[in-house]
C-alpha positions as CSV (number, residue, x, y, z in Angstrom):
1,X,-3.7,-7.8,-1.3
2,X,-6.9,-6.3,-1.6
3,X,-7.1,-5.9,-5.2
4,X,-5.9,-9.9,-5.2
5,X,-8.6,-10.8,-3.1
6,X,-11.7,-8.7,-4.6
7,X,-10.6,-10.1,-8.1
8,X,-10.8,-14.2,-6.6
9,X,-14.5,-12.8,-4.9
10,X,-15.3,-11.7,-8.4
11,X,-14.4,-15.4,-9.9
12,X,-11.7,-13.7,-12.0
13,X,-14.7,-12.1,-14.2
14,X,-13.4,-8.9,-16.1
15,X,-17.4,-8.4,-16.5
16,X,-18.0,-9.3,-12.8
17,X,-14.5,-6.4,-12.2
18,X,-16.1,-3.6,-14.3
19,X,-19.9,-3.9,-12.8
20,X,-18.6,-3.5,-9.5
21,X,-16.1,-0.2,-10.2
22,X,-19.9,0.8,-11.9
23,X,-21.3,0.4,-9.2
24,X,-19.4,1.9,-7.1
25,X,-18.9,4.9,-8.5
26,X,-22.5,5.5,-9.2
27,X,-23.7,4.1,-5.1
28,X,-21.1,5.7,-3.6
29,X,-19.4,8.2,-5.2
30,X,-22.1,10.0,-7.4
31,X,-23.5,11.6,-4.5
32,X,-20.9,13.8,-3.2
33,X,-19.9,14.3,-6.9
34,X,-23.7,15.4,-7.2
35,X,-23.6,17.9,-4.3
36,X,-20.6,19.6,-5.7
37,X,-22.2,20.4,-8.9
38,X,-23.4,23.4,-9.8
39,X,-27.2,22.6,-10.4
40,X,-29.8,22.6,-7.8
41,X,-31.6,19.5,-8.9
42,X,-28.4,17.7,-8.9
43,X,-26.8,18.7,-5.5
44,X,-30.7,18.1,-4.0
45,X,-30.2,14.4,-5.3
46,X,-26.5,13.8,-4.2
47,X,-27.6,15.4,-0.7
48,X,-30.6,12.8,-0.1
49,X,-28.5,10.1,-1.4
50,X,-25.4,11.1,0.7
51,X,-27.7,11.5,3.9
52,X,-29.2,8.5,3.0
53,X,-26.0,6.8,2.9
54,X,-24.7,8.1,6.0
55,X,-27.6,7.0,8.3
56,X,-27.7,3.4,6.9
57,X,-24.1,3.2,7.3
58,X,-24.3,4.9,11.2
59,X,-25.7,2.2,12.5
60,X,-22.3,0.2,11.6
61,X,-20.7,3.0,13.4
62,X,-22.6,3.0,16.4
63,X,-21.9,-0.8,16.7
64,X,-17.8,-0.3,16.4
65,X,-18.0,2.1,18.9
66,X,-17.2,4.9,16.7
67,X,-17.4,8.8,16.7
68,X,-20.8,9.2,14.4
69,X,-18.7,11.7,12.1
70,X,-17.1,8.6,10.5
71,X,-20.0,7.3,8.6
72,X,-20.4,10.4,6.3
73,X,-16.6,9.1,5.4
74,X,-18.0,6.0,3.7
75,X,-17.7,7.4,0.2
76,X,-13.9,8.0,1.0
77,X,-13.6,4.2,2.0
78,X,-15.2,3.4,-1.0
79,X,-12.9,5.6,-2.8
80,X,-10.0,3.5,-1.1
81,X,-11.5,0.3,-2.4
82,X,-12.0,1.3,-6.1
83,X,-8.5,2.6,-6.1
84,X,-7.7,-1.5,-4.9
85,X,-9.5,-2.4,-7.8
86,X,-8.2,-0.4,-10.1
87,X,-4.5,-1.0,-9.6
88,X,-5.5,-4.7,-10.2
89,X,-3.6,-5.5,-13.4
90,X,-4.8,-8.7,-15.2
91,X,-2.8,-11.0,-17.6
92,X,-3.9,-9.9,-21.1
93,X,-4.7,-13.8,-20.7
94,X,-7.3,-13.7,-18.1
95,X,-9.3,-11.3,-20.1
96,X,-8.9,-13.2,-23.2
97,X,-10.2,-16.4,-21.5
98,X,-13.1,-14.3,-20.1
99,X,-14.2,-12.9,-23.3
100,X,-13.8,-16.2,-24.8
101,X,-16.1,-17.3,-22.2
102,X,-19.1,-14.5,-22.7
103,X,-19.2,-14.9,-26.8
104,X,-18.1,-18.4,-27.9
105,X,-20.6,-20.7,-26.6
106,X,-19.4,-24.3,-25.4
């Protein structure tokens, strides 16, 4: 259902589909992905980003009445929500109408 739903949302847009699983893996899952890795730089970065995540999100948590450990979980919601997406199989004739759409002008 919510694969259905996210696809209506995105207008039926295979473009609109594949920007959003970008951008979800690089918001929201990059930074733990970051922290794991073996480089110092790297796991710096994915630490600021995750903390920075986590506090924005908190304040979402505090609202709902929730224990404050749940908003470092956002990237596994996220993770939740891309796998929605993902399972999302189109007609070969949506896509076709889409790219038709982006290249043939009317």
């Amino acid at each position: 259902m919510v694969s259905r739903t996210a696809f209506n949302q995105l207008k039926h847009s295979s473009l609109q589909l594949l920007c959003t699983i970008a951008g979800i893996v690089i918001t929201y899952l990059a930074p733990p992905l970051l922290l794991l890795s073996g480089s110092r730089q790297a796991s710096f970065i994915g630490a600021a980003a995750w903390a920075a995540m986590t506090v924005t999100y908190s304040t979402m948590v505090r609202y709902y009445r929730l224990n404050p450990a749940w908003a470092l979980a956002l990237p596994l919601a996220a993770l939740f929500y891309l796998g929605a997406l993902l399972s999302f199989n189109p007609s070969p004739r949506i896509l076709t109408t889409d790219l038709q759409r982006m290249y043939i002008p009317s």
